[in-house]
C-alpha positions, 0 to 999 in steps of 0.5 A: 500500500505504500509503494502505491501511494509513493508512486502516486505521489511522484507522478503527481510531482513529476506531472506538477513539475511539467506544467511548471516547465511548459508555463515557463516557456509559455511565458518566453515565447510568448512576446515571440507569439504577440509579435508575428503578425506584427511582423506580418504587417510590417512585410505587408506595408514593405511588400506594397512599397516595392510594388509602389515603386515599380507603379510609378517607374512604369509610370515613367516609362510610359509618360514622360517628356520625350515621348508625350508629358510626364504626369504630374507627381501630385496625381501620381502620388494620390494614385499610388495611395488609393490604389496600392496603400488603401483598401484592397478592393479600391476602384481604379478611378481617374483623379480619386482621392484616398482619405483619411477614415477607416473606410479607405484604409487596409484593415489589415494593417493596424495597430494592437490598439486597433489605430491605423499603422499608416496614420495618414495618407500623407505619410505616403510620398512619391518622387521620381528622378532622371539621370543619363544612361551612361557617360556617353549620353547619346540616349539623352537628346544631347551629342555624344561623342559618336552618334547624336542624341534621339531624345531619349530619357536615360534612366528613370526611378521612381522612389517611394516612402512610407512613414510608419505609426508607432506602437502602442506603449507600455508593452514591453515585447513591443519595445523598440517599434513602441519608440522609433519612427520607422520609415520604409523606402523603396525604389525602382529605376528602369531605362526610358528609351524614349527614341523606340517606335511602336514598329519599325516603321516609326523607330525608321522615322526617327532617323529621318533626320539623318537619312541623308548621313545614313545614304551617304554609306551605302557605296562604303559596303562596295570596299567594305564587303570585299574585304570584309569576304577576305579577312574573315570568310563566312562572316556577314559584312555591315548592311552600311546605310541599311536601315530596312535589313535590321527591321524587327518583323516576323517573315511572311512564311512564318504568320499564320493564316487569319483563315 
């Protein structure tokens, strides 16, 4: 009857000193716990910045002062906020406006006490910049050392930047997001050619300029060719003054029938 009862009473002990262990790592995990969806939040906003970003380079490449205007970086901005940092299920309207109320915001993304972590629109801002493809700068309208300019743009970026809302204090697991003023930034740059034509009839056209240039090679191709077959059998010599060998299209042979 004793051993029975000594081994009741261990059991219990070692089933009281297992709690005890679980309720302790339940403690230190669980500030770890509280945090993960503020993570979540955070790799939410920091996703929806990039795509931002790359909203208004695109933006760019598309609208720009070489091929027709650029759009004013008001409008853009207000577009980036309505359509990529407000309600999921915004419409994609001209000219609308986010405001500042729960029914225009990401529900998503709110603080533990239940306030928005961008706390105004405002907070969202958009800048785009240009600067040349490279040192010679023949893409920038202006002359480069061997071929002028056909007024393209270089390379555009477009950076955006989200100030974000502090975390409620008096957490202890929240410390230091509770006392930074943290900021997530962004950018994109892509290449604006601005000088290409919607086919090849029109990037043709803008060498227009210089097609008298561009003729006065055609009888080089009579030395060039020769020698070009010479020094370097199998070998395709330069369509000199040409511009109609280098067209982008598809051969004849190779379109299917509309029948």
């Amino acid at each position: 009857m004793k051993h029975s009862n000594l081994h009741g009473s261990l059991a219990c002990q070692q089933a009281g000193q297992a709690l005890i262990e679980f309720l302790v790592v339940a403690l230190a995990l669980l500030p770890l716990f509280l945090l993960i969806p503020v993570i979540a939040k955070y790799q939410s906003i920091a996703h929806a910045t990039q795509l931002a970003s790359r909203y208004a380079a695109f933006d760019g490449l598309v609208r720009n002062e070489a091929q027709n205007s650029s759009k004013p970086i008001g409008q853009l901005q207000d577009e980036v906020r309505r359509r990529i940092f407000s309600n999921s299920d915004a419409p994609i309207k001209t000219l609308d406006v986010a405001g500042d109320f729960s029914a225009h915001q990401n529900l998503f993304w709110r603080t533990p006490d239940d306030k928005a972590l961008i706390a105004q629109f405002s907070d969202v801002t958009v800048s785009q910049t240009q600067q040349d493809a490279h040192d010679g700068k023949t893409l920038s309208g202006k002359p480069g050392p061997f071929l002028l300019g056909f007024g393209g743009t270089g390379i555009g970026g477009a950076q955006v930047s989200v100030r974000l809302a502090r975390l409620p204090k008096g957490l202890q697991f929240y410390e230091p997001l509770d006392q930074i003023n943290l900021v997530m930034n962004r950018s994109t740059s892509v290449l604006v050619d601005g000088w290409a034509g919607k086919d090849p009839a029109e990037v043709e056209q803008k060498f227009a300029p210089y097609a008298p240039g561009l003729a006065a090679l055609r009888p080089l191709s009579l030395i060039v060719d020769p020698v070009m077959g010479f020094s370097e059998p199998g070998v395709t010599p330069p369509k000199l003054g040409q511009l109609e060998f280098w067209r982008d299209v598809v051969p004849a042979d190779r379109l299917r029938s509309k029948n």
